[in-house]
C-alpha positions, 0 to 999 in steps of 0.5 A, a space after each residue: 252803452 251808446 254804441 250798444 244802442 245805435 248797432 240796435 238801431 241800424 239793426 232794427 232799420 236793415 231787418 225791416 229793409 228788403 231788395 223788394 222794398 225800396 223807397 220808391 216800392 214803400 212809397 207806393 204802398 204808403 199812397 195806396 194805403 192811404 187812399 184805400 183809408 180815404 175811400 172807407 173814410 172819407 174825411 177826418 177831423 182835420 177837415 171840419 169845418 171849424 177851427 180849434 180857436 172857435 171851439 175853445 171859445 165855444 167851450 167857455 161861452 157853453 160852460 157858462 151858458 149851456 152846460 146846467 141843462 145840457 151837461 159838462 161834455 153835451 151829454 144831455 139828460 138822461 130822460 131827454 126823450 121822455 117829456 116831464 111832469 109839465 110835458 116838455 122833454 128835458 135838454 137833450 144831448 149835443 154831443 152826437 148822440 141826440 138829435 141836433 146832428 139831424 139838424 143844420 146849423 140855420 136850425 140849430 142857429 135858430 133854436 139856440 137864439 129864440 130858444 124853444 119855449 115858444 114850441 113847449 119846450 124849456 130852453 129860453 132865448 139866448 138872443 139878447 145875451 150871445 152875439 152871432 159869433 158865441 152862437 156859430 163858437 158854441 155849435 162848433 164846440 159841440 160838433 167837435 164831440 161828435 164822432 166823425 161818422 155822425 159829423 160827416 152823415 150830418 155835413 153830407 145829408 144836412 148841412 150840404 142838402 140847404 
């Protein structure tokens, strides 16, 4: 059986070899490729600017802090841009699909410490109860739902114009 499944392999690896197709040819192509992906996509997950420490950390200080009104994945409310019955708009999505990608991380810094009751709106002041780190952890959490294109349009046409 085993002999059966290595003439198999060496099979399957001669059939996918040519003369026109050698490794230096195959390189070449592969570096090709990978430029032309780079081009269409200028940057991938692997190049954010955080850090997979920083959002698991972000993820529990969310869980505990942010998730009753923001949602378990930053989903937000459904009504999030229709004010309620006082007139305040209810906790709206983080997770890309909202507006706090339109905002740099001062602001986002900034609303998260002295909330927004101060503008009419519900969320209170987290300044007294997170350090600056669980701040800068929670936003890198939630940018880490956003999809690549929303975080590099935000890390291009936000956060790299301050």
């Amino acid at each position: 059986m085993k002999q059966y499944l290595l003439l198999i392999g060496i099979a399957i690896t001669v059939a996918g070899c040519s003369e026109s197709d050698t490794s230096k040819d195959a390189e070449k192509k592969h570096t090709t490729e990978s430029q032309h992906m780079n081009d269409a996509v200028p940057h991938n997950e692997m190049n954010r600017k955080m850090n997979f420490a920083q959002i698991t950390r972000g993820g529990k200080v969310y869980q505990q802090n942010c998730m009753s009104c923001h949602g378990i994945n930053a989903e937000g409310h459904t009504t999030w841009r229709k004010r309620d019955s006082e007139g305040k708009h209810p906790a709206p999505p983080l997770n890309g699909t909202g507006h706090a990608w339109h905002h740099s991380n001062k602001v986002n810094k900034n609303t998260i410490r002295n909330g927004t009751k101060h503008i009419g709106g519900n969320m209170p002041a987290w300044k007294d109860k997170l350090t600056e780190q669980e701040i800068e952890d929670v936003i890198a959490w939630f940018q880490s739902k956003w999809s690549d294109r929303v975080y590099w349009t935000w890390y291009e046409k936000v956060e790299n114009k301050k």
